[in-house]
N, CA, C and O atoms as a GROMACS GRO file, in nm:
protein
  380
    1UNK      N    1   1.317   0.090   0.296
    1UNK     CA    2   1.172   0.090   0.305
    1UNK      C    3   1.116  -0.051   0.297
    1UNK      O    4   0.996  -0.080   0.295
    2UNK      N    5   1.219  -0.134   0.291
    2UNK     CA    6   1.120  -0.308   0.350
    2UNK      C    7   1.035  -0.325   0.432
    2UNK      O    8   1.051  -0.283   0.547
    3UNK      N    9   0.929  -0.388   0.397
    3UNK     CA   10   0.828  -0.497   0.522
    3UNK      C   11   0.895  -0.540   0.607
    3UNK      O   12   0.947  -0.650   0.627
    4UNK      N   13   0.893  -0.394   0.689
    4UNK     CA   14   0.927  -0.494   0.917
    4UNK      C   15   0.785  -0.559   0.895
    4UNK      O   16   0.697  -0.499   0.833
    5UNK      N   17   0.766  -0.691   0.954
    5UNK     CA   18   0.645  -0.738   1.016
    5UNK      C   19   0.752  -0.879   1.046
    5UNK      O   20   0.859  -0.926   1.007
    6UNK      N   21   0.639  -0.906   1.147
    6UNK     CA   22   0.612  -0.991   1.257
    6UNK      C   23   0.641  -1.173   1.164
    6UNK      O   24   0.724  -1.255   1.204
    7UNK      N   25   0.594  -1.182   1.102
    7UNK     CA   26   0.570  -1.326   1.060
    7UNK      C   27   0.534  -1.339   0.903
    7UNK      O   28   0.488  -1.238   0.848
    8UNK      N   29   0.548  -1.436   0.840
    8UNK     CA   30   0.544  -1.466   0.723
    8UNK      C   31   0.453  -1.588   0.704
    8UNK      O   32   0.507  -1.692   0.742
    9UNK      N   33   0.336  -1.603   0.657
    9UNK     CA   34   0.263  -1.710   0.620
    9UNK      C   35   0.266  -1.816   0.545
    9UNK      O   36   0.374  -1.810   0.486
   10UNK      N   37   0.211  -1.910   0.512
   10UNK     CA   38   0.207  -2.047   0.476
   10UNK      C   39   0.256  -1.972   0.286
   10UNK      O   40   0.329  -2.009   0.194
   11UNK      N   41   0.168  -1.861   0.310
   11UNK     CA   42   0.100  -1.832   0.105
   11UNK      C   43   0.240  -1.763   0.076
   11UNK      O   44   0.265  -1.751  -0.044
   12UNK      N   45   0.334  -1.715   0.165
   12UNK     CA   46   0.459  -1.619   0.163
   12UNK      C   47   0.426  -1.466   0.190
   12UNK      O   48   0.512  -1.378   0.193
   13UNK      N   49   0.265  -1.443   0.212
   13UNK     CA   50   0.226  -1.310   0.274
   13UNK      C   51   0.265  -1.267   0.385
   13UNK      O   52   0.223  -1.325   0.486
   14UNK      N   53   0.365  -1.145   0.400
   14UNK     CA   54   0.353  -1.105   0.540
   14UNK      C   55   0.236  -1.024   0.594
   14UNK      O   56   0.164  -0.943   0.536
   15UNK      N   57   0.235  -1.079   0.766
   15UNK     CA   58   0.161  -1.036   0.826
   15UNK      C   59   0.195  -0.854   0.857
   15UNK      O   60   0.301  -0.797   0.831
   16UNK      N   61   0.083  -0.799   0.912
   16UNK     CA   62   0.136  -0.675   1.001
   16UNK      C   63  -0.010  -0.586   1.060
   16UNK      O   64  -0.096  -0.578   0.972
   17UNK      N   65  -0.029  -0.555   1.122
   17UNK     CA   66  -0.094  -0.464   1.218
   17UNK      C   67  -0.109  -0.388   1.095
   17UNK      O   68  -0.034  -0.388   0.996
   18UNK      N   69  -0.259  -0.297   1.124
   18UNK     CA   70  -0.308  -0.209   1.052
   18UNK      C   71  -0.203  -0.054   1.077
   18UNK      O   72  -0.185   0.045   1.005
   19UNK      N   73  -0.149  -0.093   1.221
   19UNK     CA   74  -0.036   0.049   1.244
   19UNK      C   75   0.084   0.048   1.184
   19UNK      O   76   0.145   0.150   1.153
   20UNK      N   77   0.132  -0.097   1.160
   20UNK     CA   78   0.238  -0.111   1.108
   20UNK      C   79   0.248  -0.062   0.948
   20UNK      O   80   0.334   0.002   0.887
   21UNK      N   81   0.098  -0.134   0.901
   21UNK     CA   82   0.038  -0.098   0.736
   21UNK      C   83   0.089   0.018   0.749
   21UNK      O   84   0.212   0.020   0.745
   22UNK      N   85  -0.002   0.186   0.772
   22UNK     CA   86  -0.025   0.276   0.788
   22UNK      C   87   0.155   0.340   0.802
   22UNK      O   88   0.208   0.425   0.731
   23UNK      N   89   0.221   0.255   0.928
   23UNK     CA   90   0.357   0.325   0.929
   23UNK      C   91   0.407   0.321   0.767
   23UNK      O   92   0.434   0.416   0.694
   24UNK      N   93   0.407   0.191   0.740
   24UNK     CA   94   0.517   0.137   0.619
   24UNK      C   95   0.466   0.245   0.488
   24UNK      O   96   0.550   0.298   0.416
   25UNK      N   97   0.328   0.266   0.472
   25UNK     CA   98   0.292   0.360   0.411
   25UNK      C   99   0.334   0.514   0.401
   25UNK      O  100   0.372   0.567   0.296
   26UNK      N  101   0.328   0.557   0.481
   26UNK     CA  102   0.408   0.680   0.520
   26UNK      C  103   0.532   0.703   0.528
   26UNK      O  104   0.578   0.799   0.591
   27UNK      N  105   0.605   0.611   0.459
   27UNK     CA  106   0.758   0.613   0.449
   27UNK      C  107   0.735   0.619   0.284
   27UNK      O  108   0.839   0.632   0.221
   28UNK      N  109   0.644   0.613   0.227
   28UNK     CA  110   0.686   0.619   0.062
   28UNK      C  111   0.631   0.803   0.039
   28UNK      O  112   0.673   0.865  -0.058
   29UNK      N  113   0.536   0.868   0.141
   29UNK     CA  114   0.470   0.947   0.147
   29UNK      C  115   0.600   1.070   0.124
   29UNK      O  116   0.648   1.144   0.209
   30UNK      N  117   0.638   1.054  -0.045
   30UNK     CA  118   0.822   1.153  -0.012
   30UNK      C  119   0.776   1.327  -0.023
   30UNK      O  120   0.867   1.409  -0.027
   31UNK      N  121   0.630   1.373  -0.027
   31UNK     CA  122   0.619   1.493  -0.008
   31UNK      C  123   0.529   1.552   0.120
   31UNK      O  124   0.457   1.650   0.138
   32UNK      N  125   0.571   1.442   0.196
   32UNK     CA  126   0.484   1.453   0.330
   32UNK      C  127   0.382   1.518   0.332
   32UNK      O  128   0.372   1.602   0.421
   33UNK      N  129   0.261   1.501   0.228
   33UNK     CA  130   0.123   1.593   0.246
   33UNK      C  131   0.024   1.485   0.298
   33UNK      O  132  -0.094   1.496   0.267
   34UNK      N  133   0.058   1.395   0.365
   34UNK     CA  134  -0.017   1.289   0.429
   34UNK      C  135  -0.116   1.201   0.350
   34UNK      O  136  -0.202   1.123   0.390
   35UNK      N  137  -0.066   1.245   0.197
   35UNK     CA  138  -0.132   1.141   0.100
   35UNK      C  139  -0.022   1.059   0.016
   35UNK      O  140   0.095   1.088  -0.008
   36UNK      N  141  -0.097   0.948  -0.022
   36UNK     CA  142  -0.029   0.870  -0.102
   36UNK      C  143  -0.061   0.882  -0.263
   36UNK      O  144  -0.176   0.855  -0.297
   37UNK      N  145   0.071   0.937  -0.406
   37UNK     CA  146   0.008   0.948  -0.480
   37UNK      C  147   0.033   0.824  -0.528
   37UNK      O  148   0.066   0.731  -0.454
   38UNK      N  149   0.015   0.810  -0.706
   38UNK     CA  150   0.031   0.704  -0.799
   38UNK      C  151   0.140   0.685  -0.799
   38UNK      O  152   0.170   0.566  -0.806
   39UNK      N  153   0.250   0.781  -0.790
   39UNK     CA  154   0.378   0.759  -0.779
   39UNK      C  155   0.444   0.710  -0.678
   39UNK      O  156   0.546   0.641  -0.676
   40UNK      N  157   0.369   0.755  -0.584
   40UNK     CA  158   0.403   0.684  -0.417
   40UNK      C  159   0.367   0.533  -0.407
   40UNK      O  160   0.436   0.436  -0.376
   41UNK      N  161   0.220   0.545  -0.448
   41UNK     CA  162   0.185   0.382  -0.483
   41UNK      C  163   0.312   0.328  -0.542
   41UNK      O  164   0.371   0.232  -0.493
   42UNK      N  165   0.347   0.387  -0.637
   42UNK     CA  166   0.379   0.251  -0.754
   42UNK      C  167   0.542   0.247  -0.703
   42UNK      O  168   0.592   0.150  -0.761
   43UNK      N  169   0.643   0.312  -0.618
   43UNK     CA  170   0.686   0.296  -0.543
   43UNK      C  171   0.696   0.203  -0.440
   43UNK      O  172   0.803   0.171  -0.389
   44UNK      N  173   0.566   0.151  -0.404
   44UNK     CA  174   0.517   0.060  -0.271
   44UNK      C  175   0.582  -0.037  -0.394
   44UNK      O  176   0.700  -0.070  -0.403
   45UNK      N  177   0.481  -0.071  -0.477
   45UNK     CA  178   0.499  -0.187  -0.558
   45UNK      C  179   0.628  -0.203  -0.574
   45UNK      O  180   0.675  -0.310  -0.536
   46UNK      N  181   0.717  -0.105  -0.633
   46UNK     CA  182   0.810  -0.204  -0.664
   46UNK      C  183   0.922  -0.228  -0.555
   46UNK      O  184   1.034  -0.269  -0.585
   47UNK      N  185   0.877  -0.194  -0.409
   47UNK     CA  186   0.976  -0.196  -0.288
   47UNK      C  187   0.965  -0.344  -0.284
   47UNK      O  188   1.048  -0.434  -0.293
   48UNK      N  189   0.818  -0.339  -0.266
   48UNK     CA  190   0.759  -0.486  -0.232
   48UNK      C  191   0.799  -0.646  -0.345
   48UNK      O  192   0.780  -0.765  -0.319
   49UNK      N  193   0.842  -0.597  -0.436
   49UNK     CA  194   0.893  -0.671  -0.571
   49UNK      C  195   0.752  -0.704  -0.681
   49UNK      O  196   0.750  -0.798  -0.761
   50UNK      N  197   0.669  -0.631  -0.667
   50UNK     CA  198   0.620  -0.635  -0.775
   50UNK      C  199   0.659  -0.589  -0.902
   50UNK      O  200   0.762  -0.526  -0.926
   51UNK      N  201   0.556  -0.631  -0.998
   51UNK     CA  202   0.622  -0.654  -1.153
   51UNK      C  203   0.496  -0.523  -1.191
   51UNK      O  204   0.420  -0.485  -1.102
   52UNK      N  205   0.489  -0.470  -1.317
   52UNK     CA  206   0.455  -0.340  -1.374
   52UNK      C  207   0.389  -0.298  -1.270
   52UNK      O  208   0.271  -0.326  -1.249
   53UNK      N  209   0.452  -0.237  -1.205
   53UNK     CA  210   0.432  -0.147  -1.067
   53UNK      C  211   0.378  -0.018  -1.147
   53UNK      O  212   0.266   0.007  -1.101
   54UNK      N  213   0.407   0.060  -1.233
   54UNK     CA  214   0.315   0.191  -1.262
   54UNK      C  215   0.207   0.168  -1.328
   54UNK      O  216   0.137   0.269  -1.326
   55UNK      N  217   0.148   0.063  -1.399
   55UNK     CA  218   0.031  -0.009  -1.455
   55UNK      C  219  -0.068  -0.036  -1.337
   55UNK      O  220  -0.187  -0.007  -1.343
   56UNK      N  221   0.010  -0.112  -1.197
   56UNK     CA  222  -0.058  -0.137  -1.113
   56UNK      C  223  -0.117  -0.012  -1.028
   56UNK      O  224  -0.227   0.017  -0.980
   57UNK      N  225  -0.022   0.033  -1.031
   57UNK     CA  226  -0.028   0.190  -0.935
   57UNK      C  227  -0.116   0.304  -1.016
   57UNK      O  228  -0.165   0.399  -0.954
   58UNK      N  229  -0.128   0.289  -1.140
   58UNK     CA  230  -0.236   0.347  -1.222
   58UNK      C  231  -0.344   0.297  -1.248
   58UNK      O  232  -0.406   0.367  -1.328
   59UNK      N  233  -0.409   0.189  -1.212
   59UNK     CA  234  -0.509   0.084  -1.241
   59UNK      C  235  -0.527   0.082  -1.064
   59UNK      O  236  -0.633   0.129  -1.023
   60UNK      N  237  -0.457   0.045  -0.989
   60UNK     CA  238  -0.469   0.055  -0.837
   60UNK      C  239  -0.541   0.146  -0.747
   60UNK      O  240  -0.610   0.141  -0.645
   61UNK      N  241  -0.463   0.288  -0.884
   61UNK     CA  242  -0.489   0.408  -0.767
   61UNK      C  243  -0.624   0.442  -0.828
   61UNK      O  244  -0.689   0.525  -0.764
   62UNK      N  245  -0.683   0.390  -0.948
   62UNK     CA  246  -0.805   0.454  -0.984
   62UNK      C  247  -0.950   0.362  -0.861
   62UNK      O  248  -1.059   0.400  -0.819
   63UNK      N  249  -0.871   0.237  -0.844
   63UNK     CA  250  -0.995   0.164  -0.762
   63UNK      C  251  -0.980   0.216  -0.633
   63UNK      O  252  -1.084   0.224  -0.567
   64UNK      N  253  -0.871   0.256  -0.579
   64UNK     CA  254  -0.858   0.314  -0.447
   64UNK      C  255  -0.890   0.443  -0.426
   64UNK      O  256  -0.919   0.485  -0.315
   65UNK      N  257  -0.886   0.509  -0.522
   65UNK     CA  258  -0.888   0.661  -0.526
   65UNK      C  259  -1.048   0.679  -0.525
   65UNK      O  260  -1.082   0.720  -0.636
   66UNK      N  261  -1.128   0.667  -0.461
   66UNK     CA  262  -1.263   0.727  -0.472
   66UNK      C  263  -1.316   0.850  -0.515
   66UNK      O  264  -1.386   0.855  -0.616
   67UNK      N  265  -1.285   0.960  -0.439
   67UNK     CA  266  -1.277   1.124  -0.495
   67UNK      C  267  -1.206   1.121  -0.640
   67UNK      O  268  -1.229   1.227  -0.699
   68UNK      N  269  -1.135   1.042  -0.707
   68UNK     CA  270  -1.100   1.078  -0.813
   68UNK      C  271  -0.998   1.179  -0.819
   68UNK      O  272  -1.004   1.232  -0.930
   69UNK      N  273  -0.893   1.237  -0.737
   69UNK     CA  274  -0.855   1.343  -0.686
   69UNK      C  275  -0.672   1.337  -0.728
   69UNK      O  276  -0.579   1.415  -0.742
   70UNK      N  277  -0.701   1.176  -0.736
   70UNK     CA  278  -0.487   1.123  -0.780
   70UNK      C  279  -0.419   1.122  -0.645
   70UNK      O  280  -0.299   1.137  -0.624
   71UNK      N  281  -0.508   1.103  -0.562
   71UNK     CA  282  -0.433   1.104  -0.406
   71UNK      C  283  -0.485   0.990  -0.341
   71UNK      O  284  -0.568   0.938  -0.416
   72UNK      N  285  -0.472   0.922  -0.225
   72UNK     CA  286  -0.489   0.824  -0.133
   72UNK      C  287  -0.485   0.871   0.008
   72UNK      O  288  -0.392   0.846   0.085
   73UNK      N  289  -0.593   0.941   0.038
   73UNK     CA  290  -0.566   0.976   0.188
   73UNK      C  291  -0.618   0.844   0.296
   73UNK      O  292  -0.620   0.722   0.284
   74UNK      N  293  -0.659   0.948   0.417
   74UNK     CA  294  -0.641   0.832   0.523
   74UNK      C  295  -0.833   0.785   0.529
   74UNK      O  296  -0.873   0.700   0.608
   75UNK      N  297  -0.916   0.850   0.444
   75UNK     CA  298  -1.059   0.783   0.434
   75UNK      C  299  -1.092   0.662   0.323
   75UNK      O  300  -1.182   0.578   0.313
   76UNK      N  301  -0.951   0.700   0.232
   76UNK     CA  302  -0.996   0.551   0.163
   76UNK      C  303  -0.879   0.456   0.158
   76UNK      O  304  -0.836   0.390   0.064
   77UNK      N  305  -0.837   0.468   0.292
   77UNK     CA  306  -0.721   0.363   0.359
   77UNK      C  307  -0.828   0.234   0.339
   77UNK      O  308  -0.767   0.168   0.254
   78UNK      N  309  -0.951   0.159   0.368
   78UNK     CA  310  -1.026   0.070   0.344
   78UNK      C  311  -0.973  -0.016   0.197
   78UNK      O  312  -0.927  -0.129   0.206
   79UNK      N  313  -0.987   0.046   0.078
   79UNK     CA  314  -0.940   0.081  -0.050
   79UNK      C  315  -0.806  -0.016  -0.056
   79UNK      O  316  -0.788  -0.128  -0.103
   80UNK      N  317  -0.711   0.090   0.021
   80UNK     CA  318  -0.555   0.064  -0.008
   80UNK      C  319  -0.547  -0.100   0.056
   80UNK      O  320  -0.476  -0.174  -0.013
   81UNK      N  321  -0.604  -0.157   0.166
   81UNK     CA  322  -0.550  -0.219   0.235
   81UNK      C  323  -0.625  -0.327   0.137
   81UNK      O  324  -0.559  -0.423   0.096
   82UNK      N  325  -0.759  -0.313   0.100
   82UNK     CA  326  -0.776  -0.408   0.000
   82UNK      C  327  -0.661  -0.419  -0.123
   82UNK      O  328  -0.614  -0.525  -0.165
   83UNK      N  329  -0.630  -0.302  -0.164
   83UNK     CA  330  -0.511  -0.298  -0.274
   83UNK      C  331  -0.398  -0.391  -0.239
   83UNK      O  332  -0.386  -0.501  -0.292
   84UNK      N  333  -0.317  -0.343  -0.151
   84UNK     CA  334  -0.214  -0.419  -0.089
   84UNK      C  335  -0.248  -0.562  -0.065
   84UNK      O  336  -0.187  -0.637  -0.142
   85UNK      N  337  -0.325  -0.620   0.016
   85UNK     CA  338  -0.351  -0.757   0.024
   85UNK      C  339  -0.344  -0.841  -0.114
   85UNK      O  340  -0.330  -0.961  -0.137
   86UNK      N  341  -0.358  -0.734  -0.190
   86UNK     CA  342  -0.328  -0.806  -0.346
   86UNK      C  343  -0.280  -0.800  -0.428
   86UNK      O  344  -0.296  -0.878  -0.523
   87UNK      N  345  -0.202  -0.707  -0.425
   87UNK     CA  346  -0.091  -0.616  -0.498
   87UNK      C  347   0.053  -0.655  -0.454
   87UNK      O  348   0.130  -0.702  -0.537
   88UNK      N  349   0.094  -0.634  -0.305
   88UNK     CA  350   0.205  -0.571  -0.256
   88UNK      C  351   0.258  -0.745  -0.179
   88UNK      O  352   0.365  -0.796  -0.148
   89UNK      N  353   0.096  -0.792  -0.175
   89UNK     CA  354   0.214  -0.948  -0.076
   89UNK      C  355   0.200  -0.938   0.068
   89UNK      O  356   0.256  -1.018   0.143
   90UNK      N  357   0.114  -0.824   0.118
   90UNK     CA  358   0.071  -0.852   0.227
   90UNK      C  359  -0.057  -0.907   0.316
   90UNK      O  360  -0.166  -0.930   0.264
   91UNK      N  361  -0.030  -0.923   0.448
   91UNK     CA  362  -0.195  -0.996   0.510
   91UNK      C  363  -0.238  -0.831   0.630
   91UNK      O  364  -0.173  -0.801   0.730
   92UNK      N  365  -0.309  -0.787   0.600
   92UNK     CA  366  -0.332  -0.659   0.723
   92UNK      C  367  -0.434  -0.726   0.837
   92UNK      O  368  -0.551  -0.749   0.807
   93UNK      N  369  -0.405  -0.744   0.910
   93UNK     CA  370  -0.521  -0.745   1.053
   93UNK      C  371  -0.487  -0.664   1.140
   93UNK      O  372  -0.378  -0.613   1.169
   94UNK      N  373  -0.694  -0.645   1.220
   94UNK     CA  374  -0.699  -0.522   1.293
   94UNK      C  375  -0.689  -0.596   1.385
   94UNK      O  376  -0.706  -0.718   1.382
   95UNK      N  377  -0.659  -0.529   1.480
   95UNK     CA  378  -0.670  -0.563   1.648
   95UNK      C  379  -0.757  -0.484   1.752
   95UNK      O  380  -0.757  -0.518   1.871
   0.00000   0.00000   0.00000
């Protein structure tokens, strides 16, 4: 479940397409209900080599989680991609 992307930046962020985001996401998604939970999050984190990945993924998923619901669907993908850009070590651009 590593970061495929394209290029690596000056800061050590990889780049990737918002499709690529979205793919790489859906590979942690291990009960295929097309959401991402805290556990799935905190999963991302520690693929990506982050450090207290269930702190982050519990503190993460409450700023991402809007509905309050313990899930991450695809309306507060906005949310996640802010998360990730700061969390996980990546750069997302749309095209």
């Amino acid at each position: 479940m590593a970061i495929k992307s394209r290029s690596i930046c000056a800061d050590g962020k990889r780049e990737m397409t918002m499709y690529e985001f979205m793919r790489w996401m859906k590979e942690f998604d291990a009960d295929k209900d097309g959401k991402i939970s805290r556990e799935e999050l905190a999963e991302a984190v520690r693929v990506s080599g982050g450090w207290f990945a269930g702190l982050k993924a519990k503190l993460g998923g409450r700023s991402v989680d809007r509905y309050g619901n313990c899930y991450i669907d695809d309306s507060e993908i906005k949310n996640l991609v802010e998360f990730a850009e700061k969390h996980l070590g990546v750069r997302i651009f749309h095209l």
